[in-house]
N, C-alpha and C positions, 0 to 999 in steps of 0.2 A: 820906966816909960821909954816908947823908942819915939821920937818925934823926926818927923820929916817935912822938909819945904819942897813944895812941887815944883817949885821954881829954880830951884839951887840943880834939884833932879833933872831937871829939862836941859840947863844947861849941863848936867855932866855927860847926860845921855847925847845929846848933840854933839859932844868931844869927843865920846867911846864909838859914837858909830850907830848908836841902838836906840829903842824909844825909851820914852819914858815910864810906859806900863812897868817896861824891862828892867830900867833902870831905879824905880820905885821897889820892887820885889825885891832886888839885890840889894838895896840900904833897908829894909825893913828885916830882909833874915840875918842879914849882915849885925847890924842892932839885936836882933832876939838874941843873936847868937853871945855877944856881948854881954848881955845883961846874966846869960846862962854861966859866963866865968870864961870863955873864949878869948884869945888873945893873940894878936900877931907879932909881938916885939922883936920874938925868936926865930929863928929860921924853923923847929922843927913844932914851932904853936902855929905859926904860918900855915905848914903845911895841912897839919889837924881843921886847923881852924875854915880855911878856904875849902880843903878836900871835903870836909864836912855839908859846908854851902851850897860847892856844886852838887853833892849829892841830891841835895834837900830842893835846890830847885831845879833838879832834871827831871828828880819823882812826881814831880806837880807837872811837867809838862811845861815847866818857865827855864828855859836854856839860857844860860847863866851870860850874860854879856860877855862882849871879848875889851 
């Protein structure tokens, strides 16, 4: 399960610059992406694992927060 608070999101989106629509997509694929076996601990699972993200949401037309 990927569970999310609208609230936590709002405030993180508020931080990064971006809305929260934005900022909802990116912790939701962020999450699927996890639950798939993704992992950032490593510099080079990092790389996979975010490079992967952005792809996923440029293809949808959700450009990925800065």
């Amino acid at each position: 399960d990927v569970v999310l608070c609208p609230t936590v999101a709002e405030a993180q989106a508020r931080d990064a610059g971006h809305d929260t629509a934005a900022e909802l997509r990116l912790l939701c694929t962020h999450g699927i992406l996890h639950l798939l076996g993704y992992d950032h601990h490593e510099p080079d699972e990092e790389r996979e694992m975010f490079g992967l993200q952005a792809r996923l949401l440029g293809s949808w037309g959700a450009v990925e927060p800065s």
